[in-house]
Structures are given as C-alpha cells and as structure tokens.
N, C-alpha and C positions, 0 to 999 in steps of 0.2 A: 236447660230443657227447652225444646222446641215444639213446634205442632207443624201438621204437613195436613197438604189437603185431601179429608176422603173421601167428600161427595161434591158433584156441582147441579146448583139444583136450574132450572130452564122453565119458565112459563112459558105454556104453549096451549093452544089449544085444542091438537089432536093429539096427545101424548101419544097415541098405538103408532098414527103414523110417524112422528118423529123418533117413536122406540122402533121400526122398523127400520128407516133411514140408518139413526145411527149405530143400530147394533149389527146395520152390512157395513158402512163404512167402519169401523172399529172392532168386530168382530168378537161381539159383545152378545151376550144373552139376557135376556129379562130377568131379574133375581128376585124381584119382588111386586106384587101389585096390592096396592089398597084399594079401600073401600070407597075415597073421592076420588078416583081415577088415575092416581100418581102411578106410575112406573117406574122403579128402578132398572136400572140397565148397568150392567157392569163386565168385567172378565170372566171366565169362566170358573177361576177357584173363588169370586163372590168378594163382599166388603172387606178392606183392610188388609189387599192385597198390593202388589208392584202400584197399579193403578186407580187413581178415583173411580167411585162409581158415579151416573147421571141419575139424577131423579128428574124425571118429567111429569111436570104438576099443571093442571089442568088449570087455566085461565079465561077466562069471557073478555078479559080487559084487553083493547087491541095496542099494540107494540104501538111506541110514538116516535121513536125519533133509533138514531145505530146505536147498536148494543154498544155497552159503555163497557163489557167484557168480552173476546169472542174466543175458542180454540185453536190453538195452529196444531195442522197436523203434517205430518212426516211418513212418504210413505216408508215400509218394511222390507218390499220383496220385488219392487219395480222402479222404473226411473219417475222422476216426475209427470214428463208426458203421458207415458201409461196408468198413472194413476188419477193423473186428473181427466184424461178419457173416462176412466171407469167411476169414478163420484160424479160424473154429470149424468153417463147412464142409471148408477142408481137414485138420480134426481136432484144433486147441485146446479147449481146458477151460477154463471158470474154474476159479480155483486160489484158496484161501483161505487165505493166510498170517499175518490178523490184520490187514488194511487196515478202514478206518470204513464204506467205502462211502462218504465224502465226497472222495474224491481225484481227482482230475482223468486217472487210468491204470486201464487193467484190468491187473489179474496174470490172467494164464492157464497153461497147461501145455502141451507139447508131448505126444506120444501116448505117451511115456513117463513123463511127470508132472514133465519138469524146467521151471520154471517160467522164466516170463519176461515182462516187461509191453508194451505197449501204450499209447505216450505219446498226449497230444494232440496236441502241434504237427505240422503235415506238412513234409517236409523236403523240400527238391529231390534229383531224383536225379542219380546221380554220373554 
C-alpha cells in the first residue's frame, strides 16, 4: 500500500490574493473557505481528484530564507515562451535563486515571492 499527495498546504499572508494568482495560473476554483481564512483551491471535480488541492493558510510570520519546497509547472496548451509571457502578466516574477541562466526552466515567484519554475516540456491536460 501506498499514499499519494492530496493537499499542499502554503503560508501566506493574503490567501484571496494568492487563491487568485494561482487558480488563473492552474485553472483551479476555490473549493472551500474557513473560518481563519484558509482557502482551498483545487480542480474543478474538487478533493481526491487526478490533482492535489492547495490550501492557503493565513500567516503573520514573514518567510525567512527560499522555500525548502517549490512547484514546477508545465504548460498544457502553449510553448513555454507563451506561457511564461502569460504568468508574468498574471503577476510572476523572475526569482533568482543561483540558476546559470543556462537551464532549460525559469524560476519565478508567485506575488508573494514563494517561488516556483517553469519547465520546458508541455504536458497534456488532465
């Protein structure tokens, strides 16, 4: 028997904004909101589907040092130029964590600065 991962959970301090962020880049709906601010954000058939859900959990404590986990994502329906065009318009960063600049990914940020990259291959969607 195994286990597979169903939620990832992100301290953040504005969870609406970061549940906006990443439910345009991921194409993700809100599934659930509590009552201390947490956000769920997941696919659109919900938990315990192809894909983990994100919980975004409301934090006062400020980020110290790079995330010791981050996302890679892959776009679905574009080349990689055009998609890292379009996550900057909806509000990525590059992020410089010590890459050569000869890598075949961008590292970027989310509008909180937790970073995450940007692979080449495109992946079919689920």
């Amino acid at each position: 028997m195994a286990s597979r991962i169903s939620e990832l959970v992100l301290d953040c301090r504005d969870p609406e904004l970061l549940a906006r962020f990443w439910c345009e880049v991921l194409d993700f709906v809100v599934l659930d909101r509590d009552d201390d601010g947490s956000l769920e954000i997941g696919p659109r058939e919900g938990f315990g589907g192809s894909q983990p859900t994100i919980i975004l959990s409301p934090s006062a404590e400020p980020r110290k040092a790079k995330s010791r986990l981050h996302i890679d994502l892959n776009a679905t329906d574009r080349d990689q130029d055009a998609e890292l065009e379009r996550l900057r318009e909806l509000g990525a960063r590059p992020a410089n964590i010590g890459q050569t600049g000869e890598e075949s990914w961008h590292v970027l940020a989310d509008p909180e600065g937790n970073e995450f990259c940007l692979l080449r291959a495109r992946l079919d969607p689920l």
